[in-house]
C-alpha positions as CSV (number, residue, x, y, z in Angstrom):
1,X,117.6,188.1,50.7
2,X,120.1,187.9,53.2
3,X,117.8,187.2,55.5
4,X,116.9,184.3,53.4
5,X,120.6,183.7,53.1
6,X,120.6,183.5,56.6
7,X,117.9,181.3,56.8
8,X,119.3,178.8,54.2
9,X,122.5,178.6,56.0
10,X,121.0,177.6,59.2
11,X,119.1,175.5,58.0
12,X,122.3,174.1,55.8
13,X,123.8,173.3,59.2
14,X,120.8,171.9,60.9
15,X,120.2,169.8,57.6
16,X,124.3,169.3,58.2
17,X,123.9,168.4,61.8
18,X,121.2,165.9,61.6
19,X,122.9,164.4,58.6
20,X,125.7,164.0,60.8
21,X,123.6,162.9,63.4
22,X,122.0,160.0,61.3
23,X,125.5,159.1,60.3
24,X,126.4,158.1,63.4
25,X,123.3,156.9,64.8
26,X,123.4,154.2,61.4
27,X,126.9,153.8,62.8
28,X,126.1,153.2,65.7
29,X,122.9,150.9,64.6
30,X,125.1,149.3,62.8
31,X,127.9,148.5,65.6
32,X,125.0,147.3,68.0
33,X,123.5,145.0,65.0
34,X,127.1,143.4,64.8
35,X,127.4,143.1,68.5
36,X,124.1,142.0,69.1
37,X,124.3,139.4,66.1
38,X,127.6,138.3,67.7
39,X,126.2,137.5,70.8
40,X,123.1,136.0,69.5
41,X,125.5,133.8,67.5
42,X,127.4,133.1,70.5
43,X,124.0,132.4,72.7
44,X,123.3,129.9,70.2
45,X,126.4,128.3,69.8
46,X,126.6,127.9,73.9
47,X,123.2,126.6,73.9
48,X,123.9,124.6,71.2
49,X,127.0,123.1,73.3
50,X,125.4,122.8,76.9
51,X,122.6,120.9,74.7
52,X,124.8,118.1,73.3
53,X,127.0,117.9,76.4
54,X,123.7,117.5,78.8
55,X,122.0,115.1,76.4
56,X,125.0,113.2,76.3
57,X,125.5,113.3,80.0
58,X,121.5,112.3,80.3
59,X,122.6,109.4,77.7
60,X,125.2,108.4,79.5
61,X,123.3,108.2,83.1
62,X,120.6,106.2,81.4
63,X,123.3,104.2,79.2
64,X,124.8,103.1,82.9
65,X,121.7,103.1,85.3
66,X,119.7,100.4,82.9
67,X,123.5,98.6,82.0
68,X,123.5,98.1,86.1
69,X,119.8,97.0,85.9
70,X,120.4,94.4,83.3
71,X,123.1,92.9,85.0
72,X,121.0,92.3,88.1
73,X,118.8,90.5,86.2
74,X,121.2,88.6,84.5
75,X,122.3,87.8,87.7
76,X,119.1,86.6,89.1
77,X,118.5,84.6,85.9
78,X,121.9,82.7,86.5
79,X,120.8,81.9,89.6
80,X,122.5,83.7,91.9
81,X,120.4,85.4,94.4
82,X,122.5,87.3,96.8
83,X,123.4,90.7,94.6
84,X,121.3,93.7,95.2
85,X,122.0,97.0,93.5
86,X,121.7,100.2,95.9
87,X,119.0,102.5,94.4
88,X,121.0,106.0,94.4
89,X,118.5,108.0,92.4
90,X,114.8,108.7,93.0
91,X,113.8,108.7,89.6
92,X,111.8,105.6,86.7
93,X,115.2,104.0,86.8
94,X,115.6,104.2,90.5
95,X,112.1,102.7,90.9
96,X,113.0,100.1,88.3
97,X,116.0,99.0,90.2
98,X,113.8,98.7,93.5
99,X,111.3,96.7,92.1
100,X,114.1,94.2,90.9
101,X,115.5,94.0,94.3
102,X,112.3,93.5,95.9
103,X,112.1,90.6,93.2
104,X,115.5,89.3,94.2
105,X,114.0,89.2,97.6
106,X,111.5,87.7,96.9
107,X,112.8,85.1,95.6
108,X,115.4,84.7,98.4
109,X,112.4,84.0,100.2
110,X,110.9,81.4,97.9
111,X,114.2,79.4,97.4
112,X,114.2,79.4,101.5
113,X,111.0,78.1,101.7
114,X,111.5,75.6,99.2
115,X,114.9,74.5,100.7
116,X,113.7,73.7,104.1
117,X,110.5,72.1,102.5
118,X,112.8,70.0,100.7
119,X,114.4,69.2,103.8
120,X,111.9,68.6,105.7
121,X,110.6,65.8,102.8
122,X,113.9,64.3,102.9
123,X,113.5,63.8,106.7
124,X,110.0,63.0,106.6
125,X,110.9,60.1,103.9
126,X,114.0,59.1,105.9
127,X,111.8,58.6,109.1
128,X,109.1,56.4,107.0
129,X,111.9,54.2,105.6
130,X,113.1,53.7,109.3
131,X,109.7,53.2,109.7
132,X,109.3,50.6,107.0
133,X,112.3,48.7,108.1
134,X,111.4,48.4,111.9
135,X,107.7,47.2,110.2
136,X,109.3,44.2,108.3
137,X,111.9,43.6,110.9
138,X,108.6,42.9,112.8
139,X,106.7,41.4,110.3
140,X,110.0,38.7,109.6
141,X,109.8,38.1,113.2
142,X,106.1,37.8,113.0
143,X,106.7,35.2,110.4
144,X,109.4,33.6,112.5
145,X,106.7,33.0,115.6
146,X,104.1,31.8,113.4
147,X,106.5,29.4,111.7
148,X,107.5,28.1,115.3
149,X,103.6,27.9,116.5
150,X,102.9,25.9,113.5
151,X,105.9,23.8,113.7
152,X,104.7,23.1,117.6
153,X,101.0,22.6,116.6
154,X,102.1,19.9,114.3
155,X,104.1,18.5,116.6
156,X,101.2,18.6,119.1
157,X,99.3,17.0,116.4
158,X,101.8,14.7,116.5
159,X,101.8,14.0,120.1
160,X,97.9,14.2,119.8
161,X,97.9,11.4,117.4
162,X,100.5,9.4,119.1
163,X,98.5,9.3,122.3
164,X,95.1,9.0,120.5
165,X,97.0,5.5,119.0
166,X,98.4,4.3,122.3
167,X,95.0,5.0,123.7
168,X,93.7,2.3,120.9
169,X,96.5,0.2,121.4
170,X,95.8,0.6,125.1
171,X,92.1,0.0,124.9
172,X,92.7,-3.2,122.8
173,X,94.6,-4.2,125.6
174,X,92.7,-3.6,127.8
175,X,89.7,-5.1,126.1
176,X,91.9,-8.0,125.4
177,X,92.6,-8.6,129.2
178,X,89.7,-7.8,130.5
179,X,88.3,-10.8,127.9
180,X,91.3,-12.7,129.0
181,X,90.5,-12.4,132.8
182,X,86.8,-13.2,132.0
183,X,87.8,-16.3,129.8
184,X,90.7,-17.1,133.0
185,X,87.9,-16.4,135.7
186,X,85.4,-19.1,133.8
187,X,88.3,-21.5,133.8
188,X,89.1,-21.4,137.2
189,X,85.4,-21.4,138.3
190,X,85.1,-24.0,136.2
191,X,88.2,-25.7,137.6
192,X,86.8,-25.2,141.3
């Protein structure tokens, strides 16, 4: 029995040890829960944090990157064609904001050609109405010439008739002495 005593008590204290044991390892278990819960709380709560503050810088970049591309199209759509925005990010907006400068010069390009065409019209009509005056300058004097030769062919018609009358008068005359001269030759040979 007092072997069994000694048995009981040793295994009273082993019982007694372990029972301690567990006690601190639930302690323990219990500490690391709490820390680990802490810091998981914390990990979520910086997460949570670097979430909001890189969605709003993302926001923010997008917010401004598209503002800057609006305004160049406003700015084209007014008219104005000599703003460009420099394309400082590689990314859809970037390539957004190339694609409206290669529009803008584009369109630099267009409104060029158009301005010299336009140019080159109001020259080309300028010459023609140069043109068109030195054509009826020349036509009036045209007119002017033909006015004079008709105004001399009349008057050679004139002339014409003039002489064609004197040449009747002339011929009477003429007719008249020569009838004269015969009826003046039969009287003198009469005479004689």
């Amino acid at each position: 029995l007092v072997q069994l005593d000694k048995a009981g008590k040793v295994a009273d204290d082993i019982v007694a040890v372990e029972v301690a044991a567990l006690a601190s390892a639930q302690q323990a278990s219990a500490a690391a829960y709490g820390s680990a819960r802490t810091l998981l709380v914390g990990a979520f709560l910086f997460a949570l944090v670097f979430g909001v503050v890189l969605v709003t810088v993302i926001a923010r970049y997008i917010a401004r990157s598209l503002g800057a591309a609006t305004d160049l199209a406003r700015t084209v759509a007014s008219g104005d064609l000599r703003r460009t925005d420099a394309v400082t990010n590689h990314d859809e907006i970037g390539a957004m904001v190339t694609a409206l400068n290669e529009m803008v010069e584009s369109l630099r390009t267009v409104a060029s050609d158009v301005t010299s065409a336009a140019t080159n019209v109001a020259t080309g009509s300028a010459q023609m109405s140069s043109t068109a005056s030195q054509v009826s300058e020349g036509v009036s004097q045209q007119s002017a010439a033909t006015e004079e030769t008709t105004a001399a062919m009349a008057e050679m018609g004139a002339s014409v008739q003039q002489n064609a009358d004197n040449a009747q008068q002339t011929d009477r005359l003429a007719t008249k002495a020569s009838t004269d001269a015969q009826t003046s030759g039969k009287a003198v040979a009469e005479t004689l």
